[in-house]
DSSP file (Angstrom, degrees, kcal/mol; ACC not computed):
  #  RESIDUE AA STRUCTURE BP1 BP2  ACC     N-H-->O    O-->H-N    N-H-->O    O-->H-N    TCO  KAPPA ALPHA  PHI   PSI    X-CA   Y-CA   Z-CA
    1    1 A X              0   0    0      0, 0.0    74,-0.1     0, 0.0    73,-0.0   0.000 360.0 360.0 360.0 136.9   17.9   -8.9    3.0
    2    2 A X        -     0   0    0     72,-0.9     4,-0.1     1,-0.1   107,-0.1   0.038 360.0-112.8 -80.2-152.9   15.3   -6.0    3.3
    3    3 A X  S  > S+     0   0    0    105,-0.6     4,-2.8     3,-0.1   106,-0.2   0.312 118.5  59.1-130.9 -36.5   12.6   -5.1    0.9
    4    4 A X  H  > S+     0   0    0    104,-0.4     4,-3.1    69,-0.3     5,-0.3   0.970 109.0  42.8 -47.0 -61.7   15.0   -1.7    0.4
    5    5 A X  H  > S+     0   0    0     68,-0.3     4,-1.4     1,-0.3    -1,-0.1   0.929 116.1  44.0 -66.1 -28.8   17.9   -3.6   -0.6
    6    6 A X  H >> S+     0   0    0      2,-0.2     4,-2.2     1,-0.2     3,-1.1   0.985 115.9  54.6 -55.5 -52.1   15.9   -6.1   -3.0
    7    7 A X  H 3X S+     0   0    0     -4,-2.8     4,-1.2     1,-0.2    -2,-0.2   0.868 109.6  42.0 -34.5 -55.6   14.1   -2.9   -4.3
    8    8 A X  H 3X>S+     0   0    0     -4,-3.1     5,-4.3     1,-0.2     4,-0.6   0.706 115.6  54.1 -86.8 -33.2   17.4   -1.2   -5.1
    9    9 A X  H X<5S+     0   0    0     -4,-1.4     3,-0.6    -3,-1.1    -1,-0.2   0.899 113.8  42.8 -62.8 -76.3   18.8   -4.9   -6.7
   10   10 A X  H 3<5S+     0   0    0     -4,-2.2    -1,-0.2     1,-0.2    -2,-0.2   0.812 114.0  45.7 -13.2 -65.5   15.8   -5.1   -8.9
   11   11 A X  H 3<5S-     0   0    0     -4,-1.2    -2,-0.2    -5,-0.2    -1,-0.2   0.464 108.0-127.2-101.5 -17.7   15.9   -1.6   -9.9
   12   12 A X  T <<5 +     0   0    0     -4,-0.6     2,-0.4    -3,-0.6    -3,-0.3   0.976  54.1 158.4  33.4  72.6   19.9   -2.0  -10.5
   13   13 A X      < -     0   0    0     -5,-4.3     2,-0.6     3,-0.0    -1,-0.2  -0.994  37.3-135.9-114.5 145.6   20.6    1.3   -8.2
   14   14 A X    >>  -     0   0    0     -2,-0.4     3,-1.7     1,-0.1     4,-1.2  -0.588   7.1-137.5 -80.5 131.8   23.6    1.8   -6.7
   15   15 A X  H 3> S+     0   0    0     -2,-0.6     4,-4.0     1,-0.2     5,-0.2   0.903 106.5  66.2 -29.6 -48.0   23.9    2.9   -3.0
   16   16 A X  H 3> S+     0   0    0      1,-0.2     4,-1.3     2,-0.2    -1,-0.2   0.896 105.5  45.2 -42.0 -45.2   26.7    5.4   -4.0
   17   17 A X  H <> S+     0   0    0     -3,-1.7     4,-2.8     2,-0.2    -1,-0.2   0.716 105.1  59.2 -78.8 -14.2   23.7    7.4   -6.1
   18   18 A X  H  X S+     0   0    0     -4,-1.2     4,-1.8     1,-0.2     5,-0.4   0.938 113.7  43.8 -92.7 -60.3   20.9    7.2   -3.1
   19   19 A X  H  X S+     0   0    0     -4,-4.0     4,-0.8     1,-0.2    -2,-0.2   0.772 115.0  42.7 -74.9  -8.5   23.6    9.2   -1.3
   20   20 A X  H  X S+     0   0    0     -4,-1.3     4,-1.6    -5,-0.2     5,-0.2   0.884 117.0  50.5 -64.9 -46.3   24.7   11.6   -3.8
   21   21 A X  H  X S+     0   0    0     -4,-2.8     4,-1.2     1,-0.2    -2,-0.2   0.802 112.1  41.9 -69.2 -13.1   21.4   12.0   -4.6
   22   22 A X  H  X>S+     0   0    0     -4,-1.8     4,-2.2     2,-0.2     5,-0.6   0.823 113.1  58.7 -81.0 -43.1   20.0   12.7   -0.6
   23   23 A X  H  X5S+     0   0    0     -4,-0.8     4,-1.7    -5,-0.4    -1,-0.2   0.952 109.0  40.5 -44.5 -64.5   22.9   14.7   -0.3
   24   24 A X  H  <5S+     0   0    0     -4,-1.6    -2,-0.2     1,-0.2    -1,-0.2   0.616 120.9  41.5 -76.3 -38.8   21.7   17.1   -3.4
   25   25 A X  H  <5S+     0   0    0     -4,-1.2    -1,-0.2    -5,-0.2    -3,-0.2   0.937 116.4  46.8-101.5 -24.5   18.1   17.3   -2.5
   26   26 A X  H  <5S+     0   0    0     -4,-2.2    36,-1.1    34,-0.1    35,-0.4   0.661  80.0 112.3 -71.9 -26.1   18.5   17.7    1.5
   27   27 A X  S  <<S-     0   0    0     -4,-1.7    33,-0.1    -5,-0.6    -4,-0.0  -0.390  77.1-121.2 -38.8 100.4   21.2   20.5    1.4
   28   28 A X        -     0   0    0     -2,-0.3     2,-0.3     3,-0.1    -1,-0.1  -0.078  28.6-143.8 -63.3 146.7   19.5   23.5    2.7
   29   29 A X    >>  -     0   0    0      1,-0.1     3,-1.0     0, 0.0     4,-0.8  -0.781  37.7 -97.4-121.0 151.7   19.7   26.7   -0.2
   30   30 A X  H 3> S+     0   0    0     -2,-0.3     4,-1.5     1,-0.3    -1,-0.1   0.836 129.4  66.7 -38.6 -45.3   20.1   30.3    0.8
   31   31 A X  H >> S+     0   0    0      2,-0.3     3,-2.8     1,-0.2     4,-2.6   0.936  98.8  52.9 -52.4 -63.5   16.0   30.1    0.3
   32   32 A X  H <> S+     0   0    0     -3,-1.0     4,-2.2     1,-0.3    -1,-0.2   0.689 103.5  57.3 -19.1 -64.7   16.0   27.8    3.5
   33   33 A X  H 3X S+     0   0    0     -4,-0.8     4,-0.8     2,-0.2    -1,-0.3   0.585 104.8  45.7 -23.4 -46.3   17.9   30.2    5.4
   34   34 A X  H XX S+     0   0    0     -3,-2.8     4,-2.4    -4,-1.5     3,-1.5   0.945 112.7  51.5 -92.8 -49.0   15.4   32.9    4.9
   35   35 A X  H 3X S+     0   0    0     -4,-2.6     4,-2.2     1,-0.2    -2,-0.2   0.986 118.5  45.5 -37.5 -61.3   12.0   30.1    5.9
   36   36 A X  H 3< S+     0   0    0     -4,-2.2    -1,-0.2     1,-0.2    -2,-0.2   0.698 112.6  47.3 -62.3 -22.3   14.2   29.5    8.9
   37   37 A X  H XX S+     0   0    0     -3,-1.5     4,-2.6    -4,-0.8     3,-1.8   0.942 116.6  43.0 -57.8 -76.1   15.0   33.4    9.5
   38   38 A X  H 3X S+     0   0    0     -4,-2.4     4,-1.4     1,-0.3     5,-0.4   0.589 105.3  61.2 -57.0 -13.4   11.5   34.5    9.3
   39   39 A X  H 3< S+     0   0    0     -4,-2.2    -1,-0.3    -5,-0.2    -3,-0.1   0.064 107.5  44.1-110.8  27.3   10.0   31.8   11.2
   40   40 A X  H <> S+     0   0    0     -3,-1.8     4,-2.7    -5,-0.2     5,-0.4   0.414 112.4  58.0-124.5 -42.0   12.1   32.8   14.3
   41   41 A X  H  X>S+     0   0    0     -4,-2.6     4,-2.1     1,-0.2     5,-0.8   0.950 103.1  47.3 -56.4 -43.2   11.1   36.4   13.4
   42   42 A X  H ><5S+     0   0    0     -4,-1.4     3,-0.9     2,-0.2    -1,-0.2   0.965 108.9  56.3 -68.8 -45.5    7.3   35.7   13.6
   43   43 A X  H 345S+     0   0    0     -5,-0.4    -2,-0.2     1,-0.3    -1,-0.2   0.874 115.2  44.6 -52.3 -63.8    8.1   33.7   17.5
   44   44 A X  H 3<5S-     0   0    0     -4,-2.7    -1,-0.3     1,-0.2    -2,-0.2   0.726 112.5-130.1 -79.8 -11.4    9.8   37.4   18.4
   45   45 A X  T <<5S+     0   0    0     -4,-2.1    -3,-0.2    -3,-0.9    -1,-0.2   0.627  79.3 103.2 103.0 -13.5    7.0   39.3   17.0
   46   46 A X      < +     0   0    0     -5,-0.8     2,-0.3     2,-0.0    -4,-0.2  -0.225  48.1 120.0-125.1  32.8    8.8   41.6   15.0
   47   47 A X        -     0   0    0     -6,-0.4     5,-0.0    -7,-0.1    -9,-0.0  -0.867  54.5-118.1-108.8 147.7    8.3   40.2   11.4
   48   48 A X     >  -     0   0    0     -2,-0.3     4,-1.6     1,-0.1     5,-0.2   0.101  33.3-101.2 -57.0 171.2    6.6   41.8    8.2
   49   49 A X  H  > S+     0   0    0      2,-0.2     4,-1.8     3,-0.1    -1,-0.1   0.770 125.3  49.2 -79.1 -28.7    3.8   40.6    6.4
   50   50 A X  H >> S+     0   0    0      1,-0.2     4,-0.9     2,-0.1     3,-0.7   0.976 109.0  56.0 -69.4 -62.3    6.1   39.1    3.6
   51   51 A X  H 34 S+     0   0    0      1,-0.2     5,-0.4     2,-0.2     3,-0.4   0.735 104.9  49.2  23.4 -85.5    7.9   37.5    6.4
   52   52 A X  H >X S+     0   0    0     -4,-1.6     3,-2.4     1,-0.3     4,-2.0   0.962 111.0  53.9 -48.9 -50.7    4.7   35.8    7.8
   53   53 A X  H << S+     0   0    0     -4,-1.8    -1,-0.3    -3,-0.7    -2,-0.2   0.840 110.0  40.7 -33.9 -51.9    4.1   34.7    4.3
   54   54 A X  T 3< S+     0   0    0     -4,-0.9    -1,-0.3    -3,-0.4    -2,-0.2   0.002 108.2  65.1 -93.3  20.5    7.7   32.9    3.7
   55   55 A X  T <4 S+     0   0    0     -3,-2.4    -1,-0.3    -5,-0.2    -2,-0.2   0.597  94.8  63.0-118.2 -36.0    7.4   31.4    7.6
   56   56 A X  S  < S+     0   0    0     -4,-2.0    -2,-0.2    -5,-0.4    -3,-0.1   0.924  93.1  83.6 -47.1 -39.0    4.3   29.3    6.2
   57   57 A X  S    S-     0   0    0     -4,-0.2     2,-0.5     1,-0.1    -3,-0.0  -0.396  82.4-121.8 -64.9 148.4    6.5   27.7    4.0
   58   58 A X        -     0   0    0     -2,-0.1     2,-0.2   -23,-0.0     3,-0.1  -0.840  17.4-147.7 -91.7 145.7    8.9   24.5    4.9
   59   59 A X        -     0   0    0     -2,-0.5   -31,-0.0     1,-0.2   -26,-0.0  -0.434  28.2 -92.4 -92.7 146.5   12.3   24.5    4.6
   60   60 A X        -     0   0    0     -2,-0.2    -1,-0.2   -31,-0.1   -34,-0.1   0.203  35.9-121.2 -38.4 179.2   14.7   21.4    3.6
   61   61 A X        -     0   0    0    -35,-0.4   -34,-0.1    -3,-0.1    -1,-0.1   0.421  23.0-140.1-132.5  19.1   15.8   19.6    6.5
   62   62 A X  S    S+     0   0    0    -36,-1.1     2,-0.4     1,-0.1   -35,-0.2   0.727  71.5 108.7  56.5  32.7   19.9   20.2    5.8
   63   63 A X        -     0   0    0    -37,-0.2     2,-0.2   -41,-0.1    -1,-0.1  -0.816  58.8-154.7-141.3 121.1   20.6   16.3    7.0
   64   64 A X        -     0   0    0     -2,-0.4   -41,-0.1     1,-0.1   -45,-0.1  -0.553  29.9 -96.5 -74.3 144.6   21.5   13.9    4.0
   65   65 A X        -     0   0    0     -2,-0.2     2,-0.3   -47,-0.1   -42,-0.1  -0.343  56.2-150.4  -9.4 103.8   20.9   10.0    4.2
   66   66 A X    >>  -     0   0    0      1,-0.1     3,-1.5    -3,-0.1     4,-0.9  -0.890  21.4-106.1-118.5-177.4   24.3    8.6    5.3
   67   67 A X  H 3> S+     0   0    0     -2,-0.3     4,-3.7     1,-0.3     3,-0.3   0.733 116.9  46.0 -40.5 -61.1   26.1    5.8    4.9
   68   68 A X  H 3> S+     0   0    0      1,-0.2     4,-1.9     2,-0.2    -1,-0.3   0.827 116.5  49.3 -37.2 -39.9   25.8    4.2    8.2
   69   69 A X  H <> S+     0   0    0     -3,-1.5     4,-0.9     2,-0.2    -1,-0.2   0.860 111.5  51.2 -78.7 -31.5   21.9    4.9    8.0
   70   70 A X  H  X S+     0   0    0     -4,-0.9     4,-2.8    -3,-0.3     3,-0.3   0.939 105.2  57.4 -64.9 -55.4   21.8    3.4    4.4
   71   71 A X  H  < S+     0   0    0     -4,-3.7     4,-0.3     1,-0.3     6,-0.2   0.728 110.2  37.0 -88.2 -10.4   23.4    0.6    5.5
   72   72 A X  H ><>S+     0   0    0     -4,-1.9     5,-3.6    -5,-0.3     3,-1.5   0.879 106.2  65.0 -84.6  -5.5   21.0   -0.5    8.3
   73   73 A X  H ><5S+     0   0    0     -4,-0.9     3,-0.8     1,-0.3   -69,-0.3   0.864 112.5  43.7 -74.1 -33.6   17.9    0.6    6.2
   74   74 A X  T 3<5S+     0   0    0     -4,-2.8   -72,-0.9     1,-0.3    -1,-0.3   0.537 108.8  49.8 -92.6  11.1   19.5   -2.5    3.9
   75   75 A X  T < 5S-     0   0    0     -3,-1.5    -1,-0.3    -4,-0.3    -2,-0.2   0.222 121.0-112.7-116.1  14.2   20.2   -4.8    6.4
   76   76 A X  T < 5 +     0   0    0     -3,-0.8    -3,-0.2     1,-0.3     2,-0.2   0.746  60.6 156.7  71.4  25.9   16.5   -4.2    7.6
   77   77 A X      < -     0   0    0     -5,-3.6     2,-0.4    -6,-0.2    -1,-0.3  -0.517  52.8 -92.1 -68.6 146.7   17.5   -2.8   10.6
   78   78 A X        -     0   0    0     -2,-0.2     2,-0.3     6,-0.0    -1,-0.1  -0.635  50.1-174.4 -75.9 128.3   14.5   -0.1   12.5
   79   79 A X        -     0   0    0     -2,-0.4     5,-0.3     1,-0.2   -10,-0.0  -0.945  25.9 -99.9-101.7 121.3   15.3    3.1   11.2
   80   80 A X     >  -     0   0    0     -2,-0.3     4,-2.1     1,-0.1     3,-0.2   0.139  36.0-106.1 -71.5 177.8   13.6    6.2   12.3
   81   81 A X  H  > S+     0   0    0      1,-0.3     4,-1.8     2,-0.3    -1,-0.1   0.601 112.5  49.9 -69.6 -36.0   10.9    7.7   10.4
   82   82 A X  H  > S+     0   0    0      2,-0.2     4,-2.3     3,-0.1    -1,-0.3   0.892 108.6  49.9 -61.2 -50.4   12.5   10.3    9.1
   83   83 A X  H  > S+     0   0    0      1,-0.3     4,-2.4     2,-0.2     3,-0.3   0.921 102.8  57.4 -66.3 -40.7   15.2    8.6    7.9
   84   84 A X  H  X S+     0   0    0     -4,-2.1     4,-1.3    -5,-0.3     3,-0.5   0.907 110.2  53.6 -68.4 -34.9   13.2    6.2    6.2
   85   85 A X  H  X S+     0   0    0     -4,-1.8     4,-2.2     1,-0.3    -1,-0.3   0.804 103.2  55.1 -33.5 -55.4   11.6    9.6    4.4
   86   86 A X  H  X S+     0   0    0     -4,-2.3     4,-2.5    -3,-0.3    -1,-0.3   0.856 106.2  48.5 -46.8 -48.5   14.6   10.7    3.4
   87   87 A X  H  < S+     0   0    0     -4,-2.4     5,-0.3    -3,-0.5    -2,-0.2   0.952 104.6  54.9 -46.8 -59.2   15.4    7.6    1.7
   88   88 A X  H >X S+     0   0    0     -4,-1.3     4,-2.5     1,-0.2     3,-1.9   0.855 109.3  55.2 -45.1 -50.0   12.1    7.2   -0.3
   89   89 A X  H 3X S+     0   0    0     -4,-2.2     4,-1.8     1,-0.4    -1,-0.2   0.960 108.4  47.2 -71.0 -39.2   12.9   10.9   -1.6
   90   90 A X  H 3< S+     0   0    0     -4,-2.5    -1,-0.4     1,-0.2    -2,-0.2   0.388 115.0  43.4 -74.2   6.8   16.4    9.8   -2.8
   91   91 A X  H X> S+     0   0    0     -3,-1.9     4,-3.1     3,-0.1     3,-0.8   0.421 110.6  54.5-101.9 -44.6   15.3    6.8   -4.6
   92   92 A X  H 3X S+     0   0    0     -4,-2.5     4,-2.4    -5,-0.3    -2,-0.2   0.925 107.6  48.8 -55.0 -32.6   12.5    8.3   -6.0
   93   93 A X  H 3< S+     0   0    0     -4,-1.8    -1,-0.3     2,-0.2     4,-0.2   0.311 111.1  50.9-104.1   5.3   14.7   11.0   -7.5
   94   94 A X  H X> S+     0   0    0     -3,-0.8     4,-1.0    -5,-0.2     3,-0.8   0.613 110.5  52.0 -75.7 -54.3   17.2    8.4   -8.9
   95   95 A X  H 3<>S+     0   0    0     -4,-3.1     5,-2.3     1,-0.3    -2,-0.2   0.964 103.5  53.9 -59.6 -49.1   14.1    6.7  -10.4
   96   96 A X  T ><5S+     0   0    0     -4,-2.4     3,-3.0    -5,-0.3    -1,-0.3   0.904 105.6  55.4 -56.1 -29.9   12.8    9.9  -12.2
   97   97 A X  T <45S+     0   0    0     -3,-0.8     2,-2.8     1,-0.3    -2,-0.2   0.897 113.2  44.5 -74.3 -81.9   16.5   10.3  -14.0
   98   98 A X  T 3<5S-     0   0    0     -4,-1.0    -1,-0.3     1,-0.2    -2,-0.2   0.497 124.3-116.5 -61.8  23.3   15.8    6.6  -15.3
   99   99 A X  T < 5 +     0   0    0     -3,-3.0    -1,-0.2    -2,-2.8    -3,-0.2   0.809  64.2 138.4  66.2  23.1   12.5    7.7  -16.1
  100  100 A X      < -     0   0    0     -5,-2.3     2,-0.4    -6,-0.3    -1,-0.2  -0.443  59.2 -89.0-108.4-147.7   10.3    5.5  -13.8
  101  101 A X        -     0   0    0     -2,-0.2    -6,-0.0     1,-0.2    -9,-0.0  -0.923  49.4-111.0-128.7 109.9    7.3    6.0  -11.7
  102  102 A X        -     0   0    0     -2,-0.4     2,-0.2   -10,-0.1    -1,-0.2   0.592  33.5-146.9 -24.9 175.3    8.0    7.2   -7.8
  103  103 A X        -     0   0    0    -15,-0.1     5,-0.1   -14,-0.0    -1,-0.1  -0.605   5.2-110.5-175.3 132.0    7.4    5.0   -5.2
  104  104 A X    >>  -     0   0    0     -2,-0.2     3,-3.8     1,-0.1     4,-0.9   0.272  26.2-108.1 -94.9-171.3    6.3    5.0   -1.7
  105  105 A X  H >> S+     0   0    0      1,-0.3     4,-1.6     2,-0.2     3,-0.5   0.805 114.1  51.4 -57.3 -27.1    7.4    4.5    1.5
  106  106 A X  H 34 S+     0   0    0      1,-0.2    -1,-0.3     2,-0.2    -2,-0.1   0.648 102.7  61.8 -82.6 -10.2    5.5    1.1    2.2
  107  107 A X  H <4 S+     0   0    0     -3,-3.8    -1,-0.2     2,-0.1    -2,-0.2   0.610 113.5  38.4 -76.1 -21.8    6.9   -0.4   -1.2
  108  108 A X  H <<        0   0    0     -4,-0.9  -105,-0.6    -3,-0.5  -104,-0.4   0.724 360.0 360.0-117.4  -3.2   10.5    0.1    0.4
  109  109 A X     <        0   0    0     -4,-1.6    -3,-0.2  -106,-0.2    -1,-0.1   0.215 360.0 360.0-111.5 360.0   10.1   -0.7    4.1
């Protein structure tokens, strides 16, 4: 057992919701599109000053927590760094719907 999968045990979340919810918050939005537009424009040279603006920003990263990834993060398999990010975000944003208090990445790895 990991310290994810005790967390999640504890906490009574189901797996099923840590991947709806990673699904929901990582899905790149039209808005993404545009960071990711403009920030190719500014490499070519040829972008506007709003442009510049919106390239400053970061964009989602349009790959959800799956299953396969979930399930070594609970058998306390090494996971990359990213992933593990991704996780933390999708637990965290299960825990605000039941109205607790976030928690970081070193409480669940």
């Amino acid at each position: 057992m990991s310290k994810l999968s005790d967390f999640l045990d504890k906490n009574k979340i189901d797996t099923r919701r840590v991947l709806v919810a990673s699904k929901n918050i990582e899905n790149m939005k039209p808005e993404d599109r545009q960071i990711a537009l403009a920030k190719e424009r500014v490499r070519e040279g040829r972008a506007s000053d709003a442009e510049k603006e919106l390239a400053t920003k970061k964009k989602r990263s349009g790959r959800a927590v799956t299953n396969p990834m979930l399930e070594r993060a609970l058998r306390g398999d090494k996971i990359p760094s990213k992933a593990q990010d991704r996780i933390t975000r999708a637990v965290n944003h299960v825990l605000q719907t039941k109205k607790k208090d976030a928690v970081s990445r070193a409480d669940l790895f």
